[in-house]
Structures are given as structure tokens and as C-alpha cells.
C-alpha positions in Angstrom: 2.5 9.3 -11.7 0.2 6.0 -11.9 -2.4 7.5 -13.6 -0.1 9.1 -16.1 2.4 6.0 -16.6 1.1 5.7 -20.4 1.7 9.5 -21.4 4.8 11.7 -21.4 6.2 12.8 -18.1 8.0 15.2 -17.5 10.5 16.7 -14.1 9.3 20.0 -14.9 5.7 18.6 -14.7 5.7 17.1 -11.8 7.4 19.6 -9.7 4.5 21.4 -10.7 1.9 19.7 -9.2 4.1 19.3 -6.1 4.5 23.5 -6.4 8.7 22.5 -5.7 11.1 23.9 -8.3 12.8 21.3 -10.5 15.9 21.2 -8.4 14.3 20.8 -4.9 11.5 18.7 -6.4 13.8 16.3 -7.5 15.7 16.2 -4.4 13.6 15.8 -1.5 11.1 12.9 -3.7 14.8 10.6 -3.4 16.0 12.0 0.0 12.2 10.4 0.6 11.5 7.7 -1.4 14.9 6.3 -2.4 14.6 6.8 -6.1 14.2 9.8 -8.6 11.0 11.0 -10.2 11.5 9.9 -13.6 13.6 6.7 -11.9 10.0 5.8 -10.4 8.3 6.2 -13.8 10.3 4.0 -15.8 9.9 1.2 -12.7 6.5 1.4 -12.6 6.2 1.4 -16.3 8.2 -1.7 -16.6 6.4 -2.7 -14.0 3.4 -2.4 -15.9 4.5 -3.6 -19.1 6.0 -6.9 -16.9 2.3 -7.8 -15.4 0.9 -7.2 -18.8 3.3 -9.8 -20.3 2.4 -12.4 -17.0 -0.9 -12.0 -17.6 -0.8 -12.6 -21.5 -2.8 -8.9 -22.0 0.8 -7.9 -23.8 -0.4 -7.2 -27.3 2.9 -6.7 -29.3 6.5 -6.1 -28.3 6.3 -2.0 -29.4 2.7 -1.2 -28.4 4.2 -2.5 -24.9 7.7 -0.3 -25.5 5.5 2.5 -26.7 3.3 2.7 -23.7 6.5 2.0 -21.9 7.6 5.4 -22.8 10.1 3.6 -25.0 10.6 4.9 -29.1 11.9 1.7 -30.1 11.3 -2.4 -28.9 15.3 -2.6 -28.6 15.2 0.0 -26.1 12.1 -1.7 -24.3 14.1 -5.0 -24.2 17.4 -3.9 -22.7 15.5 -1.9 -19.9 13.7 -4.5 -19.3 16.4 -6.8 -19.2 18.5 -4.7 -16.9 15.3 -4.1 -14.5 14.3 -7.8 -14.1 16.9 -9.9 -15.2 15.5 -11.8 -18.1 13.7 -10.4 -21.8 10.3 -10.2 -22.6 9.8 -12.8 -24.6 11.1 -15.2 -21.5 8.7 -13.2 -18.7 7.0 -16.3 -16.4 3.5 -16.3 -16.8 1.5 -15.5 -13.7 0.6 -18.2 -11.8 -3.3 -18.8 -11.2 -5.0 -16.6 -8.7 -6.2 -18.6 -5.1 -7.8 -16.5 -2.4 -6.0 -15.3 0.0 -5.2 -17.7 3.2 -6.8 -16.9 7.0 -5.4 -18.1 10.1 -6.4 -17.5 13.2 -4.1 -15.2 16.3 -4.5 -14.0 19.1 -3.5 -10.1 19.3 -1.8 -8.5 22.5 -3.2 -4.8 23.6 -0.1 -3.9 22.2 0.5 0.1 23.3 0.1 2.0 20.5 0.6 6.4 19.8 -2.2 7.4 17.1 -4.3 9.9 15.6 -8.6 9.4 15.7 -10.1 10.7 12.4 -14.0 10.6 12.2 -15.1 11.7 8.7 -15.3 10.7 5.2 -14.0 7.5 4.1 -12.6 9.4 0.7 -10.8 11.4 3.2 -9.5 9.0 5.8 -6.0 8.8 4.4 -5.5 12.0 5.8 -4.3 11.3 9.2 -2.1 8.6 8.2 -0.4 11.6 6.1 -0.1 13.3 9.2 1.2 10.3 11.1 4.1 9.9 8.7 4.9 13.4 9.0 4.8 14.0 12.9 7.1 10.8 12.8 9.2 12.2 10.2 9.6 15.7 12.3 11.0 13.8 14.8 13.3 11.5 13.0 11.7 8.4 13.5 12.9 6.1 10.7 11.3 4.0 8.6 11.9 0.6 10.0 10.6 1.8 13.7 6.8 3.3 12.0 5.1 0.1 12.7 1.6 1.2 10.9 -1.9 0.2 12.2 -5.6 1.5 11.3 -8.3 0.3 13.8 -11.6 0.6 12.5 -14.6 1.5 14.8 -17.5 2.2 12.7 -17.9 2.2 9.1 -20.8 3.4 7.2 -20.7 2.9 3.3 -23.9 4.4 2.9 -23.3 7.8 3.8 -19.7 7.3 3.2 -18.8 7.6 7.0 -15.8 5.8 9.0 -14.4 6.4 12.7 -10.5 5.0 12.8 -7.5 5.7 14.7 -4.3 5.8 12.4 -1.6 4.3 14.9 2.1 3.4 15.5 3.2 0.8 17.9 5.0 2.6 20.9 7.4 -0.1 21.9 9.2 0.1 18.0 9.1 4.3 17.8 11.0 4.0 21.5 9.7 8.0 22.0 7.0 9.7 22.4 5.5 11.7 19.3 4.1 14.8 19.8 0.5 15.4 18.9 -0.2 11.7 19.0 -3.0 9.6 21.5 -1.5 7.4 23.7 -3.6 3.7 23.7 -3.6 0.5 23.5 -4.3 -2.2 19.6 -8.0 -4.0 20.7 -6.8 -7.6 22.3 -8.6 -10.7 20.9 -8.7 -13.3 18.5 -8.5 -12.0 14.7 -9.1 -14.0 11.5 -5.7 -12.2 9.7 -6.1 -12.4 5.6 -2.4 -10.9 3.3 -3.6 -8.7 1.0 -1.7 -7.3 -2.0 -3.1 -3.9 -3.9 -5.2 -1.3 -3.2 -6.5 -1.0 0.5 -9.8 -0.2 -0.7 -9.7 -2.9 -2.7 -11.0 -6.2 -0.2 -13.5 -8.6 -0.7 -17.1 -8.1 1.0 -16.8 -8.8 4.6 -19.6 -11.0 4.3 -17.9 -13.1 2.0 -14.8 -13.2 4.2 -16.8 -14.1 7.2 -18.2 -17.0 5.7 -14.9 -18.1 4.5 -13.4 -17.9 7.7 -16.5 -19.9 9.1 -16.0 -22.5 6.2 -12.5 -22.4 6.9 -11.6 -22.2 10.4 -14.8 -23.0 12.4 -14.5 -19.3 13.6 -17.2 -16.6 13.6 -16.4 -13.0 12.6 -17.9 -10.8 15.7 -18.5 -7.2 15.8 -16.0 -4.9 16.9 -13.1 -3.1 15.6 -11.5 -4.3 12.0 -8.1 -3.7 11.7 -5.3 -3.4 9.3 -1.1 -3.5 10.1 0.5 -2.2 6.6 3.7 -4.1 5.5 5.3 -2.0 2.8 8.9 -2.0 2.1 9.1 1.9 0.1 8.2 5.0 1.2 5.8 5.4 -2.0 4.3 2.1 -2.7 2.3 2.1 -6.2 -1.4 0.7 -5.6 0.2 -3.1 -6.8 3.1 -2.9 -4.6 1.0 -2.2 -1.3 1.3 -5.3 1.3 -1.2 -4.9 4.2 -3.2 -7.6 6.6 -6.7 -7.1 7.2 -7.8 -8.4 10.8 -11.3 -9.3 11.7 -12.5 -10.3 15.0 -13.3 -13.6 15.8 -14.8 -16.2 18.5 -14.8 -19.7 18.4 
């Protein structure tokens, strides 16, 4: 769907690609992520058009409803409207980006039920995937999947990475099947917010000198890790909320 936002979507297309019919398609992407298909495009789409507009990249009003999916600017305006509020013409510009802030915590070895992966990095959202769905098998629901990755090794080079994808114990209150029992790495962490994709993070070199600039604190070796903070099932790349944590001494 996000690489497709600026050309014609339809249900019957993307049950396709998820080999559903149209019918079951339809209902098992809401039963999941709380909205329809085609209620998902037209979000993101606004979406889209809304962070054009913030960020003064919007061109003209029916370029924006046209890529919007929209045949007409009067229809791009009222669905915007109704989606954020306010028109098009009154969108608040984005406000300048700053880098993101560090502070400094101390992290329990907080028990944790996870999956080890040791592969490629292109493929490393694969045990996550199957994280989600073990959960999901057993009804856990969404507000009790606390989500972790702890990094161990990571080789860009050869494109290698060792992780575990975890859940904190003590929120699932049951034991998953299939899943490692183990503990998150105690220690001091620089934590940094970060908003988009989760491949998408500035050097760690340039981080650990911030955090020494910043903080007085040295990034160590030893595992990186990363607690995910995403409200919907199906976040788009620009709606993903995550913290990166990096190990410290000081």
C-alpha cells in the first residue's frame, strides 16, 4: 500500500497479493488493524498529501487531490477537512527539525519470552512476524505485547545480525509457546525517540559522540537495543515510534 499510495488501488488488488478473496481479505485486514483496506489508503494518502503541505513540497491544490486519489480539489478539501480538522490552505507548517534528545537510564533484567534469529539483516523482521503471531494464537492482546529487539552482533559488511525478537513476560502474564525464556541486558543505556523507519538511525558513531558531548557518558560495547512504541497494528514507515538504547558507562 505505501509504495502504491500515488496510483489506483484497488480491494480486488490487494486481496491478491494477500492470495484472500475480496470478502475475507477485507475482513480479517480490520478484525487486525482496525480499519479497512481502502480506509488505510485514503489515511495514508492524506497523510501524505498533509506532510507535503507542512513541509511546503505541496505544489498546487489538484496535483495534491490527484495524487491523493481524488478527481477533483473540492473533494480533496472536504476529506481533508473531515480527516484533520482544518483545510489545506490553513495546514501548520512543520516546525524545524532538532535531533533527537538522549537521557540517560538505568535498565532492570527485566524477564523477557523471545525468539533468537541469526541471519540476514534484510531478513531480520522475520521473527518479529512470528512473535506477533505466536502471541496472536494465544490471544494475547495488543496492549500486553510489550516489543523488544536486543542486538548482539551486527555486521553491515556482509549484511549479518544476531538479535532476539522479545516480549516482556511480566505484561503477556502467560507463557507463549515456542518462545525463549530470558532476561533484557541490565545496565546503563543512552535512550534516543525515534520516529520513521527502523532502519532509518543515524551512524552510531555520530550518536556516541553526541551522547559523549551531551551527557559525559561513553557508548560501550555490548548489546543495542530497541523497545517499539506503536499505537496500530500496521504502522506506515512515518507512523513507527521506537527507542533506540545504547550502552553506556560513565
Amino acid at each position: 500500500m505505501e509504495r502504491r499510495l500515488d496510483t489506483a488501488l484497488t480491494l480486488d488488488e490487494l486481496a491478491e497479493v494477500a492470495h484472500l478473496s475480496r470478502f475475507h481479505f477485507e475482513r480479517v485486514f480490520a478484525d487486525y488493524s482496525g480499519e479497512t483496506p481502502l480506509a488505510r489508503v485514503r489515511r495514508l494518502r492524506l497523510e501524505t498529501a498533509r506532510r507535503r503541505i507542512a513541509a511546503g513540497l505541496n505544489g498546487g491544490l489538484l496535483d495534491l487531490a490527484l495524487d491523493s486519489g481524488y478527481t477533483s480539489a473540492e473533494a480533496f478539501s472536504r476529506a481533508f477537512r473531515s480527516q484533520f480538522g482544518y483545510a489545506p490552505s490553513t495546514c501548520p507548517r512543520a516546525p524545524a527539525t532538532t535531533p533527537p534528545e538522549i537521557r540517560i537510564t538505568h535498565l532492570d533484567a527485566l524477564p523477557i519470552q523471545y525468539i533468537p534469529f541469526e541471519g540476514q539483516i534484510s531478513e531480520s523482521l522475520r521473527p518479529f512476524d512470528e512473535l506477533r503471531a505466536r502471541a496472536l494464537l494465544q490471544d494475547i492482546p495488543r496492549e500486553r505485547r510489550k516489543g523488544w529487539s536486543i542486538e548482539h552482533a551486527r555486521n553491515d559488511a556482509t549484511g549479518q545480525i544476531t538479535l532476539q525478537a522479545a516480549l516482556l513476560s511480566d505484561r503477556l502474564g502467560a507463557s507463549i509457546m515456542g518462545l525463549v525464556h530470558g532476561a533484557l541486558p541490565a545496565g546503563q543505556y543512552a535512550v534516543i525517540a525515534l520516529q520513521g523507519r527502523y532502519d532509518d538511525v543515524p551512524g552510531v558513531d555520530e550518536l556516541a559522540r553526541r551522547v559523549e558531548r551531551e551527557t559525559g557518558y561513553t557508548v560501550t560495547d555490548g548489546p543495542r537495543l530497541r523497545s517499539f512504541h506503536n499505537a496500530s497494528y500496521l504502522p506506515a514507515d512515518f507512523e513507527k515510534r521506537w527507542e533506540l538504547y545504547l550502552p553506556v558507562q560513565g
